[in-house]
Backbone as CSV, one residue per row, in Angstrom:
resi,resn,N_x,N_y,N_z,CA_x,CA_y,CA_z,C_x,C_y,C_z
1,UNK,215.920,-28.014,215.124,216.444,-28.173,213.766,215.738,-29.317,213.039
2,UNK,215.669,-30.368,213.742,214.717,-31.569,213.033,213.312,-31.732,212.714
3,UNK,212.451,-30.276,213.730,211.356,-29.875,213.489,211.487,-28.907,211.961
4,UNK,212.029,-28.158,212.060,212.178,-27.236,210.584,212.605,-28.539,209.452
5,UNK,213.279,-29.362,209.847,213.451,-30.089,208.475,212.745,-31.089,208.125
6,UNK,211.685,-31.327,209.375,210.534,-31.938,208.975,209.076,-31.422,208.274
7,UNK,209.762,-29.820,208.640,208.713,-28.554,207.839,208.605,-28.316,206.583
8,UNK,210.341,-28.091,206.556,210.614,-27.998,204.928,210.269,-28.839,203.976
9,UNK,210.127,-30.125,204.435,210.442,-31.286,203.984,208.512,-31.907,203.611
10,UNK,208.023,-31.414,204.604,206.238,-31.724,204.677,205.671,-30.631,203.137
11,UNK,206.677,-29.370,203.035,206.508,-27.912,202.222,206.240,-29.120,201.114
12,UNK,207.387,-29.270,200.610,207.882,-29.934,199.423,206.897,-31.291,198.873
13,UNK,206.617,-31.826,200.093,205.868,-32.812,199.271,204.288,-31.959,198.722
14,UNK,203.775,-31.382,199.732,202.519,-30.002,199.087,202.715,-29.471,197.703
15,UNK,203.768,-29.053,197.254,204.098,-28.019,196.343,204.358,-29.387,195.211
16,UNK,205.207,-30.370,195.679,205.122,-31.541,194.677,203.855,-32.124,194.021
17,UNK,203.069,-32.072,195.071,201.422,-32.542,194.920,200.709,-31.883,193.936
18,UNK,200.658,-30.378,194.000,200.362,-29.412,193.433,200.539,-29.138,192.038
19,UNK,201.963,-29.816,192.094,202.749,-29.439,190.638,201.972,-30.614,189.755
20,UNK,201.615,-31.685,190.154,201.398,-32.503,189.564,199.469,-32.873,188.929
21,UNK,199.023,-31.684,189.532,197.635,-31.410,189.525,197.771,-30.135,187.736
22,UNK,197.095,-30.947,186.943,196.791,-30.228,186.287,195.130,-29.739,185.092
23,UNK,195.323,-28.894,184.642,193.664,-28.108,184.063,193.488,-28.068,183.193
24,UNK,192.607,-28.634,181.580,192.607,-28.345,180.378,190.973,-28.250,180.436
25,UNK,190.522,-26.630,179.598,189.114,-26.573,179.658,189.092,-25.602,177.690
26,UNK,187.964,-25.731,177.627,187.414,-25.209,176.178,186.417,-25.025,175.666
27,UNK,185.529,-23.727,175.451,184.171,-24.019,175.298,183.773,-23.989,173.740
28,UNK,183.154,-24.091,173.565,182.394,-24.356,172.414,181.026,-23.753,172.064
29,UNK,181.129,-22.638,171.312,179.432,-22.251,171.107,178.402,-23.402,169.909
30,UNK,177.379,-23.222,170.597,176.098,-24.358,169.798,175.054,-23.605,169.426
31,UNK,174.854,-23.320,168.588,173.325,-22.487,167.361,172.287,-23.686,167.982
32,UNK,172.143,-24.842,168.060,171.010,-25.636,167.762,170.978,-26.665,168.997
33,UNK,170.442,-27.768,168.388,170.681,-28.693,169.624,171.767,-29.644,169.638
34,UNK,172.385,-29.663,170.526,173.863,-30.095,170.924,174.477,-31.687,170.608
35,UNK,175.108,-31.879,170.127,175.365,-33.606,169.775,176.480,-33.661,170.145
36,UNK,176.658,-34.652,171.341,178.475,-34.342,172.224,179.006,-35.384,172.499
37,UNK,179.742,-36.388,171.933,180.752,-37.444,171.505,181.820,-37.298,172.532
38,UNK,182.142,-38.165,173.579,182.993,-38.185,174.681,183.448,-39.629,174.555
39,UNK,185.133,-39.836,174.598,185.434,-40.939,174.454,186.739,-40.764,175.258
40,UNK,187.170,-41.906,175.943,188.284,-42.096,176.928,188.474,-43.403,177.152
41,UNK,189.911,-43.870,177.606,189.972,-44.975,178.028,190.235,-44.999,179.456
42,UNK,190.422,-44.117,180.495,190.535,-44.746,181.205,190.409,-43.148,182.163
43,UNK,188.684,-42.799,182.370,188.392,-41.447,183.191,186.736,-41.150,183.764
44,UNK,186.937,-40.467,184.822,185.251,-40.056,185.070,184.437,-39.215,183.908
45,UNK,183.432,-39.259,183.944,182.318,-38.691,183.111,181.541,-38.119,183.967
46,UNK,181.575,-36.841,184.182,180.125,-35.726,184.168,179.842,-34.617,183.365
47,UNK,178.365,-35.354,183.286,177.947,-34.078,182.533,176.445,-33.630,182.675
48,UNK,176.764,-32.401,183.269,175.743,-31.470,183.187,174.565,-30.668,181.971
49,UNK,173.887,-29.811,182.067,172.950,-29.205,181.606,173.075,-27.671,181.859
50,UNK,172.881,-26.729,181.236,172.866,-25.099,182.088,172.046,-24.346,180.488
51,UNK,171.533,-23.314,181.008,170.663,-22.295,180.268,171.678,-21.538,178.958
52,UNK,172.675,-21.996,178.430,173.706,-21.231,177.737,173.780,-21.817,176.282
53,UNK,174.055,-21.264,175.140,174.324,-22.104,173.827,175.444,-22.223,173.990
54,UNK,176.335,-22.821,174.607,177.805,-23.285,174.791,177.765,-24.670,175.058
55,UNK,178.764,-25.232,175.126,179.363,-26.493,175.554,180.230,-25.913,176.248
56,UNK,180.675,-26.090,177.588,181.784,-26.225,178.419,182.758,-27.439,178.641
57,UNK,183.840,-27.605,178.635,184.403,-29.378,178.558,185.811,-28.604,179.533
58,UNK,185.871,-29.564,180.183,186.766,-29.299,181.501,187.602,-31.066,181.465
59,UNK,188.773,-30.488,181.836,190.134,-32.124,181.854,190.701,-31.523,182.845
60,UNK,190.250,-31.911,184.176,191.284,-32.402,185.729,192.174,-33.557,185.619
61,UNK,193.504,-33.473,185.570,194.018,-34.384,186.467,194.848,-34.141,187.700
62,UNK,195.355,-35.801,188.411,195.659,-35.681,189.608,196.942,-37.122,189.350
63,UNK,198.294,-36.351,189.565,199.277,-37.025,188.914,199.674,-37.246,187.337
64,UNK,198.764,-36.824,186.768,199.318,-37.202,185.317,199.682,-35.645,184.775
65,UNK,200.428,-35.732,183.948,200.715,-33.867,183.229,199.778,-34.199,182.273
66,UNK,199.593,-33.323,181.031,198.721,-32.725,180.077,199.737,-32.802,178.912
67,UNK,199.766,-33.021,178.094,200.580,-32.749,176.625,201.571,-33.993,176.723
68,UNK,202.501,-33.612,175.761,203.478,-34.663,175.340,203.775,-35.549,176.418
69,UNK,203.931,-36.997,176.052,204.247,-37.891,177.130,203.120,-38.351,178.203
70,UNK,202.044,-37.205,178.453,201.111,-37.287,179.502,199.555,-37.650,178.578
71,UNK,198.667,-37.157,179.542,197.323,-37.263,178.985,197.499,-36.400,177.520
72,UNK,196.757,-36.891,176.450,196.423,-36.089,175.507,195.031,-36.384,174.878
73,UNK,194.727,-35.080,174.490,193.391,-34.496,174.712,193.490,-33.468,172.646
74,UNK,192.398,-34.961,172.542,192.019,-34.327,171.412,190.021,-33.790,171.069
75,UNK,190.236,-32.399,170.804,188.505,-32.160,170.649,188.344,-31.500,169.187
76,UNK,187.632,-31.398,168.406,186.910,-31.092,166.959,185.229,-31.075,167.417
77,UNK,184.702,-29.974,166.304,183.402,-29.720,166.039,183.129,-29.130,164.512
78,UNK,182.368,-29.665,164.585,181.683,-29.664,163.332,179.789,-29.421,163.070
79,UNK,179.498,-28.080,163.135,178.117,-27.740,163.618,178.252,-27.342,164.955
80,UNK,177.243,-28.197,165.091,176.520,-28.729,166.756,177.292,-29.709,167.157
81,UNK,178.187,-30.574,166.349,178.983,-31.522,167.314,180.057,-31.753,167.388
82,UNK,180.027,-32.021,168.963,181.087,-31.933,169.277,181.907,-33.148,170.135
83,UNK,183.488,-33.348,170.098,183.731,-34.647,169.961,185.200,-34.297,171.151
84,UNK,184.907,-35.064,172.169,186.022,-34.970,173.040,186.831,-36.252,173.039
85,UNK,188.013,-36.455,172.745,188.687,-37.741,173.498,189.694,-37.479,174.232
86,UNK,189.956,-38.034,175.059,191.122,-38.291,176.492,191.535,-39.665,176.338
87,UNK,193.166,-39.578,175.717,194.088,-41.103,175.970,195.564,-41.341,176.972
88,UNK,195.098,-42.107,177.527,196.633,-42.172,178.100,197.884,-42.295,177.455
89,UNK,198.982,-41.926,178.342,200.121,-42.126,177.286,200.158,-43.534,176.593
90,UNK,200.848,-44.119,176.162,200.468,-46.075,175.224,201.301,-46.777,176.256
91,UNK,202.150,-46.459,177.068,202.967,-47.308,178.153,202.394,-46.651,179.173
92,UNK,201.332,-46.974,179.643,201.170,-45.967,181.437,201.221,-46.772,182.201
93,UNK,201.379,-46.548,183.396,201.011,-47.258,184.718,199.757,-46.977,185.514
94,UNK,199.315,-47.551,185.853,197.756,-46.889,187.041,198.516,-46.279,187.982
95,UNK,198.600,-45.604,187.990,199.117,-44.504,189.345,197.929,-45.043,190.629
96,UNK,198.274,-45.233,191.949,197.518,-45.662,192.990,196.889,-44.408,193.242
97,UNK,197.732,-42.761,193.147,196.624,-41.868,193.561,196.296,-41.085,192.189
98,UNK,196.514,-41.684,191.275,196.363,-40.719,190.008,194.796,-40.696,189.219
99,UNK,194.566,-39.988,188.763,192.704,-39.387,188.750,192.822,-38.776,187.717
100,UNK,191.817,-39.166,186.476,191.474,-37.719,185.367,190.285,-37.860,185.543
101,UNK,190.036,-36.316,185.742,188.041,-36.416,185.591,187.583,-35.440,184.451
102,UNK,186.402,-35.679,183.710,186.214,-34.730,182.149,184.731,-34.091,182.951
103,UNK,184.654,-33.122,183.023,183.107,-32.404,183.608,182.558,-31.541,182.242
104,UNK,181.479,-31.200,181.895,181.128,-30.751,180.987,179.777,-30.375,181.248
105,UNK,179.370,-29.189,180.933,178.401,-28.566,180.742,178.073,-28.225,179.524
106,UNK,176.181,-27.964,179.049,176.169,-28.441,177.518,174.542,-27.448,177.923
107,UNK,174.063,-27.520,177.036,172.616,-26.951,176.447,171.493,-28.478,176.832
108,UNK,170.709,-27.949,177.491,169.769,-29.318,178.079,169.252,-29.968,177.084
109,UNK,169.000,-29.344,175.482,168.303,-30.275,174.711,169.093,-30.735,173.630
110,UNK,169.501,-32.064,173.214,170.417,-32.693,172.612,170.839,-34.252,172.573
111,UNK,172.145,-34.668,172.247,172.008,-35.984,172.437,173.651,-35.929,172.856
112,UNK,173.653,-37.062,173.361,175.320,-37.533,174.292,175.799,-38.686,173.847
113,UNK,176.865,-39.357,173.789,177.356,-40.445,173.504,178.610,-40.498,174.395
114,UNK,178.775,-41.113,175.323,179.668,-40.774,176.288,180.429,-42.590,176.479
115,UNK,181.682,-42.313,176.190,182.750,-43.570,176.345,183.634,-44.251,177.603
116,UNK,183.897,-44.250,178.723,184.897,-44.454,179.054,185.428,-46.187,179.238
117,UNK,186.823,-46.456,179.436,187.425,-47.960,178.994,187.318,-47.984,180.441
118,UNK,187.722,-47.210,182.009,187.380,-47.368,183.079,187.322,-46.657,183.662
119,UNK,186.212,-46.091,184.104,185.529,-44.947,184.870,184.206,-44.687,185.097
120,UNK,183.794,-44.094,185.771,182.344,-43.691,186.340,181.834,-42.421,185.298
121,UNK,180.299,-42.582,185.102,179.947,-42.010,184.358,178.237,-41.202,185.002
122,UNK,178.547,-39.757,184.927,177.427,-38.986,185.642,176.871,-38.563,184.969
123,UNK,175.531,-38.461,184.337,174.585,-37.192,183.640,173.261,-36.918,184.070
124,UNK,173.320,-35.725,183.708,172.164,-35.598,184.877,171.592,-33.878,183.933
125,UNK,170.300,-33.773,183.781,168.978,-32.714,183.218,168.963,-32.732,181.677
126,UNK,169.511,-33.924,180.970,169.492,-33.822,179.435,167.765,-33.937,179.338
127,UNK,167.808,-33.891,178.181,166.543,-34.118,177.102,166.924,-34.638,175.570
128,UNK,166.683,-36.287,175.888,167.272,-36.189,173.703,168.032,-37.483,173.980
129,UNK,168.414,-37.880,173.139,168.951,-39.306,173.201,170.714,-39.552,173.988
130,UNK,170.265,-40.685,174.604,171.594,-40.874,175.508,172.323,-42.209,175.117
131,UNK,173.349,-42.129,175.083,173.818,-43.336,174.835,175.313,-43.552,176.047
132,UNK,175.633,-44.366,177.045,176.485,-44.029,177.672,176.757,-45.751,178.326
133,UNK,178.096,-46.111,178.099,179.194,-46.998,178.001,180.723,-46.652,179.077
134,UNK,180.393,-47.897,179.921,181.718,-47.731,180.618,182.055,-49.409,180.939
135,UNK,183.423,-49.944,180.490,183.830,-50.742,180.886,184.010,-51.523,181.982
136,UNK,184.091,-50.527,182.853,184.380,-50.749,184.659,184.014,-49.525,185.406
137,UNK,182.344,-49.324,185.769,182.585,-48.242,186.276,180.902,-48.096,186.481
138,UNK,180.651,-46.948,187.557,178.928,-47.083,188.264,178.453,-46.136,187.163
139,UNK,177.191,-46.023,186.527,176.785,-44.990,186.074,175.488,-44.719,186.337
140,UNK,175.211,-43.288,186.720,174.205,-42.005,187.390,173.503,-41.484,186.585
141,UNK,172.176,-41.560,186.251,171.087,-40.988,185.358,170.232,-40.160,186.321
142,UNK,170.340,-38.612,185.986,169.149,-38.073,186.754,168.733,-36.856,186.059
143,UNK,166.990,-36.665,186.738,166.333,-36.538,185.597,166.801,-35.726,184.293
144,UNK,166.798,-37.088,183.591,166.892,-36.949,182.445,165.087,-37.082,181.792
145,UNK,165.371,-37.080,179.892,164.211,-36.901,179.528,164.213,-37.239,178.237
146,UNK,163.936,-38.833,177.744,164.333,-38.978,175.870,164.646,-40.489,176.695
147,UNK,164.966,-41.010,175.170,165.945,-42.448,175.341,167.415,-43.093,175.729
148,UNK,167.169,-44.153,176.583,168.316,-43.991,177.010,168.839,-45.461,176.827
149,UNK,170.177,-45.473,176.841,170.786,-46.924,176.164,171.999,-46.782,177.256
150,UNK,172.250,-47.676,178.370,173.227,-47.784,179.210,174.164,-49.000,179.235
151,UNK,175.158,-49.682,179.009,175.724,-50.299,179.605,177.143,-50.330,180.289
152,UNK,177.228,-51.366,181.515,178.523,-51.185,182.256,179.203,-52.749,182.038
153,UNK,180.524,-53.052,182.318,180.947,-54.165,182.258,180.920,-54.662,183.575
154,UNK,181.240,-53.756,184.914,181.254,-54.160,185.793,181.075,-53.106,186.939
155,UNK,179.690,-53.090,187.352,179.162,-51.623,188.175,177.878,-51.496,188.461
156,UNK,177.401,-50.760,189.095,175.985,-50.713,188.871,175.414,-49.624,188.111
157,UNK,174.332,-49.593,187.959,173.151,-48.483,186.967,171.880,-48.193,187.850
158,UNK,171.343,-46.483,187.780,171.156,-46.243,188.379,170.403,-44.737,187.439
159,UNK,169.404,-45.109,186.681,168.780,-43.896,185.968,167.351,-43.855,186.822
160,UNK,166.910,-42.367,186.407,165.535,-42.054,186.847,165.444,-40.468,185.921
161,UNK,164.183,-40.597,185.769,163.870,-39.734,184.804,162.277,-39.858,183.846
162,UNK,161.998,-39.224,182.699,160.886,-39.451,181.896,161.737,-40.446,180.686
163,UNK,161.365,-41.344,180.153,161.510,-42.291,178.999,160.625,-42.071,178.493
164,UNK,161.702,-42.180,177.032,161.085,-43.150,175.632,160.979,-44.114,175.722
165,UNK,162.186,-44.704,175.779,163.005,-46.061,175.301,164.130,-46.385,176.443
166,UNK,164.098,-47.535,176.680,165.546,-47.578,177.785,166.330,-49.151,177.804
167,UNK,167.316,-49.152,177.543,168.248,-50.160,177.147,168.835,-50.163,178.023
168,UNK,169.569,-50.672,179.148,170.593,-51.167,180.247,170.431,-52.399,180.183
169,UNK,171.666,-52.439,180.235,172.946,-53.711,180.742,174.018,-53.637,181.667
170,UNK,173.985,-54.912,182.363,175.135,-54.573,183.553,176.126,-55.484,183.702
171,UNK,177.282,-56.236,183.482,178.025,-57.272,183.343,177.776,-58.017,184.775
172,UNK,177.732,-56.993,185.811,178.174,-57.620,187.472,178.216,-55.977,188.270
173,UNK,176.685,-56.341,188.379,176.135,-54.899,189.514,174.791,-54.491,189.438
174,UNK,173.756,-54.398,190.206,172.463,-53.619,190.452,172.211,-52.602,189.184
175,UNK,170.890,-52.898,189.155,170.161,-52.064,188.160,169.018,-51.269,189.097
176,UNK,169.380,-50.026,188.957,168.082,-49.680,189.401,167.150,-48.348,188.816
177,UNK,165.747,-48.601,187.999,165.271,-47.537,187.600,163.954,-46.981,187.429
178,UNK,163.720,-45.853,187.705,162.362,-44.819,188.028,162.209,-44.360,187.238
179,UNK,160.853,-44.855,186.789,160.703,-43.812,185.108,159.308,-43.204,185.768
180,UNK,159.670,-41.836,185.615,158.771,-40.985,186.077,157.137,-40.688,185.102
181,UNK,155.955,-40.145,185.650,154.823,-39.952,185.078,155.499,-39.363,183.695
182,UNK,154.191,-39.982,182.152,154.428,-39.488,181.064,155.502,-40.764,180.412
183,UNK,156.199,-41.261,180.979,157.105,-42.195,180.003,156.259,-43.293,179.246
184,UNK,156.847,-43.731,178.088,156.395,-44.500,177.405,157.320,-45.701,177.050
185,UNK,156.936,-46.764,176.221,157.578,-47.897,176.317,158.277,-47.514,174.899
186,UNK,157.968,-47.189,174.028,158.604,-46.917,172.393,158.412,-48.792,171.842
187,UNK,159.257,-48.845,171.299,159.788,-50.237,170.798,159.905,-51.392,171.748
188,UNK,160.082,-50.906,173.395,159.913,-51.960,174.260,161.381,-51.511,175.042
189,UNK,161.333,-52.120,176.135,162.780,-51.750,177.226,162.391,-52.933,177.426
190,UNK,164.749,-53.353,177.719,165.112,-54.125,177.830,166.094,-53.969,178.865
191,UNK,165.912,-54.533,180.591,166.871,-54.416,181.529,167.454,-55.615,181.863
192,UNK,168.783,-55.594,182.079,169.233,-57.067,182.716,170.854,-56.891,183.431
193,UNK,170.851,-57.950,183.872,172.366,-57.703,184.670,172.905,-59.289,185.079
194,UNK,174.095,-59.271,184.962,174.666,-60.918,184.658,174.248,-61.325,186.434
195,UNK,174.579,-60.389,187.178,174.951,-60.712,189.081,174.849,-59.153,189.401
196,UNK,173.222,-59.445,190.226,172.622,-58.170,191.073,171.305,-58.426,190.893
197,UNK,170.945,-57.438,191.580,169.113,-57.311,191.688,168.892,-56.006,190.997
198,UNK,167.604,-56.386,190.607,166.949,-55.410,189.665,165.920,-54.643,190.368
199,UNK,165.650,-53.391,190.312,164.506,-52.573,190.640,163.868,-51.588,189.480
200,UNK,162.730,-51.614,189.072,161.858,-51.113,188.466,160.550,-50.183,189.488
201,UNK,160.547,-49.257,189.124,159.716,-48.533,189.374,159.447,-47.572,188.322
202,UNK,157.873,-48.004,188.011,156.668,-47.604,186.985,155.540,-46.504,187.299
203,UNK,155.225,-45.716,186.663,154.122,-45.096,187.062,152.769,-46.172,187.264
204,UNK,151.531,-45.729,188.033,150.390,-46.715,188.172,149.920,-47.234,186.825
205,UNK,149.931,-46.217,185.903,148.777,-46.760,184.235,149.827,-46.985,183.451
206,UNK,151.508,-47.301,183.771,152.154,-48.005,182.746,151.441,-49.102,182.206
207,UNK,151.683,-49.574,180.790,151.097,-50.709,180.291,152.176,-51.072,179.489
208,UNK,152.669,-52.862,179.832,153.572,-53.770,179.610,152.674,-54.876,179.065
209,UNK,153.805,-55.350,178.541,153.638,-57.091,178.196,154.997,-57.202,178.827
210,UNK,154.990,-58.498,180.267,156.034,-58.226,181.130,156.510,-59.501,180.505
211,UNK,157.853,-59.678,180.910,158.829,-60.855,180.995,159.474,-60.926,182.075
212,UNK,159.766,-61.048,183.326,160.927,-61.559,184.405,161.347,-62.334,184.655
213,UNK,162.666,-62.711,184.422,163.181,-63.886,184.802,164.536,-63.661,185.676
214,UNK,164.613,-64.659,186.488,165.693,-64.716,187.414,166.623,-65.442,187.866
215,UNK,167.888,-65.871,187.077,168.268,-67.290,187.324,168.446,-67.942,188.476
216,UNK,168.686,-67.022,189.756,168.800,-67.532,190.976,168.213,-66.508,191.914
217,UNK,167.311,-66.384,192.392,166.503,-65.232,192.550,165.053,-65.466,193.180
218,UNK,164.100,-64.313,193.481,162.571,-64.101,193.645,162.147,-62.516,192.973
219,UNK,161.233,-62.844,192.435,160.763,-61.803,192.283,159.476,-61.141,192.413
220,UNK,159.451,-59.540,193.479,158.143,-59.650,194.279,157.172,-58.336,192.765
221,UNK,155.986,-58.120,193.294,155.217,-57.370,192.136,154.305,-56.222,193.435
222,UNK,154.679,-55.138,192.850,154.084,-53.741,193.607,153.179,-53.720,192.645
223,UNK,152.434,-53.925,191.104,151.549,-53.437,190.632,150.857,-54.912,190.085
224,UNK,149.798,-54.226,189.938,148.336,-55.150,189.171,148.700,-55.825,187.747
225,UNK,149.348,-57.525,187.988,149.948,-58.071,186.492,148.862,-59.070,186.515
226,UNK,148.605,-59.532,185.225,147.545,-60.087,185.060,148.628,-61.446,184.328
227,UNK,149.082,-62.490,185.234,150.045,-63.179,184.804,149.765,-64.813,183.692
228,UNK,150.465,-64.803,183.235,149.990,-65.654,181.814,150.843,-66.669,181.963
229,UNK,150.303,-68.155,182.151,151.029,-69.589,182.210,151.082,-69.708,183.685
230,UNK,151.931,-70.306,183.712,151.970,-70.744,185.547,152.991,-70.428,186.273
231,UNK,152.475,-69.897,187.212,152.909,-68.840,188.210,153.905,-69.451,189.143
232,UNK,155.281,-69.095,188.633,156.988,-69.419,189.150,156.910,-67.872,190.128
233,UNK,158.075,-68.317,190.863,158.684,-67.194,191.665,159.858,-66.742,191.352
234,UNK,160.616,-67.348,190.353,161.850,-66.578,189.708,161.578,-66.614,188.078
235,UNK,160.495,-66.121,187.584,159.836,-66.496,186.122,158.394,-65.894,186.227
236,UNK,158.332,-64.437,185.124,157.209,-63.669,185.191,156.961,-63.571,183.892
237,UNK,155.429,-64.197,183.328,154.702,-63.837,182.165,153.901,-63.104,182.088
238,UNK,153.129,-62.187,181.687,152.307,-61.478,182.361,152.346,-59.759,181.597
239,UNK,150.623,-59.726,181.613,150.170,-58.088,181.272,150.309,-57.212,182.356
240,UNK,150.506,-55.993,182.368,150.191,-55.077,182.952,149.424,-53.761,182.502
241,UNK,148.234,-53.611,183.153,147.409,-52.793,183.009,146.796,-52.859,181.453
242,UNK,146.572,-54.511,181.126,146.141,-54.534,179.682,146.736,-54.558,178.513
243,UNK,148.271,-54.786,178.726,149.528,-54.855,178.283,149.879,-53.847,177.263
244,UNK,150.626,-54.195,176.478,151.368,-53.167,175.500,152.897,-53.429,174.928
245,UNK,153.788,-52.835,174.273,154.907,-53.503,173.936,155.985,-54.090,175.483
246,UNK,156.999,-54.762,174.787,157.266,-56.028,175.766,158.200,-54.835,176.861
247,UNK,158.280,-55.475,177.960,159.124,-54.957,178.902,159.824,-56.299,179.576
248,UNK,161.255,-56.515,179.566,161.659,-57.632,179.464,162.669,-57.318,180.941
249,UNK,163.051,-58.047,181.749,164.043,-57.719,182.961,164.439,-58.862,183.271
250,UNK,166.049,-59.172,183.353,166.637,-60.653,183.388,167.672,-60.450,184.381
251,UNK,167.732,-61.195,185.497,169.260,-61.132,186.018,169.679,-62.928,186.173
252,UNK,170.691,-63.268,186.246,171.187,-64.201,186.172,171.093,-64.980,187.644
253,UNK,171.970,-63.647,188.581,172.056,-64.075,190.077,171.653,-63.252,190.988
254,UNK,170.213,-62.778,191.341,169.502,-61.511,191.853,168.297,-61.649,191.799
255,UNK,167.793,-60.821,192.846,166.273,-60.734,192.554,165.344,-59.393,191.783
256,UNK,164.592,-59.705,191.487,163.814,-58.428,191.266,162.777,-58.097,191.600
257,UNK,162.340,-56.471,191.571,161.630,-55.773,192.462,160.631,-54.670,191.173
258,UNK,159.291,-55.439,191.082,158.688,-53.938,190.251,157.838,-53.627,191.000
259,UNK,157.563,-52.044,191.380,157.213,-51.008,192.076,156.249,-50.061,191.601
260,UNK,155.842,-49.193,191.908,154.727,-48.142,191.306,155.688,-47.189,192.168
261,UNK,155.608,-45.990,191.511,155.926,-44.739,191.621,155.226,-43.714,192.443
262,UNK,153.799,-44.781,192.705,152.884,-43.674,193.235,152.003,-42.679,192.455
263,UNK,152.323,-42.730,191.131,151.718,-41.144,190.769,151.427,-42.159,189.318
């Protein structure tokens, strides 16, 4: 008898679990190239790429309901763009096992602007300008292809891909990034991070006008810099490959690492 009412009883918390798991999805057709506005305060970010003129936008949660009182989920479009937000109720609690995640699939050529106040943020086969912001939380760049503007408050970064242009910032966490053959400097990239180490990896015939500095730190050199003033070990002046606009990389409490790609 105490086995069955430890059965019944195991049922109930399953079916409780269950109940509390819920699904909001919506697609969106796109004529052109895609412009997709994601804003949240407090959720994961992925987003994909696929062969379709749609937008796909998907809202998992895990403990919270959907509608009145719970998560609410407002989206509008206008054209090509399109604009997701996810807010918590205005009195919530952090639930210890509670989870919203936003997944989205989109048309590979376009631009993103992606928000969250605390959460992790994934994108991965765009082409076109990126812009992506998370308060507290790691964020995942893969190959991508266009400009990219990252910052975290507290997390690490972690793009690779072809560049234009590339902007990261990290409050307190590792930077690390591979800009594949074909990228260019645009206006100049700017990497830094308050506490962590930095990694750069360049194709061989990138051409910089370098800056490194390291407030507490070393920093070693995989490629041919032709260094300008006098030669510190946490403090880099210096051309590469005959220079070109500035490429600047700062961490406060970390070292840094620039690399060749090989190719």
């Amino acid at each position: 008898m105490r086995r069955m009412g430890l059965l019944i009883l195991s049922m109930g918390i399953l079916l409780t679990s269950s109940a509390l798991a819920e699904e909001w999805s919506k697609t969106f057709n796109i004529s052109g190239k895609a412009d997709l506005k994601v804003m949240t305060s407090d959720a994961n970010i992925t987003v994909d790429t696929w062969d379709q003129n749609t937008i796909q936008a998907q809202v998992t949660t895990e403990n919270y309901k959907i509608g009145e009182g719970g998560i609410t989920i407002r989206d509008s479009q206008n054209g090509d763009t399109v604009q997701l937000e996810v807010k918590y109720p205005q009195h919530h609690f952090h639930m210890t096992h509670g989870r919203v995640d936003i997944a989205i699939h989109m048309p590979r050529q376009g631009q993103v602007n992606l928000h969250t106040g605390d959460g992790s943020i994934h994108l991965a086969n765009l082409k076109g300008n990126m812009e992506l912001d998370s308060g507290d939380g790691n964020l995942e760049i893969d190959s991508v292809d266009g400009t990219l503007r990252a910052r975290t408050g507290d997390g690490h970064i972690r793009a690779e891909g072809r560049f234009d242009g590339v902007e990261i910032a990290a409050g307190d966490g590792h930077v690390e990034t591979r800009a594949e053959k074909g990228s260019s400097l645009g206006s100049g990239w700017d990497l830094q991070t308050g506490d962590g180490n930095v990694s750069v990896e360049l194709p061989s015939n990138f051409a910089a006008d370098l800056e490194l500095e390291s407030g507490d730190g070393h920093i070693s050199l995989d490629l041919p810099v032709t260094v300008q003033g006098r030669l510190e070990t946490n403090h880099v002046r210096g051309k590469l490959n005959g220079g070109g606009a500035p490429l600047r990389v700062r961490t406060g409490d970390g070292s840094i690492a620039l690399r060749s790609t090989g190719v």
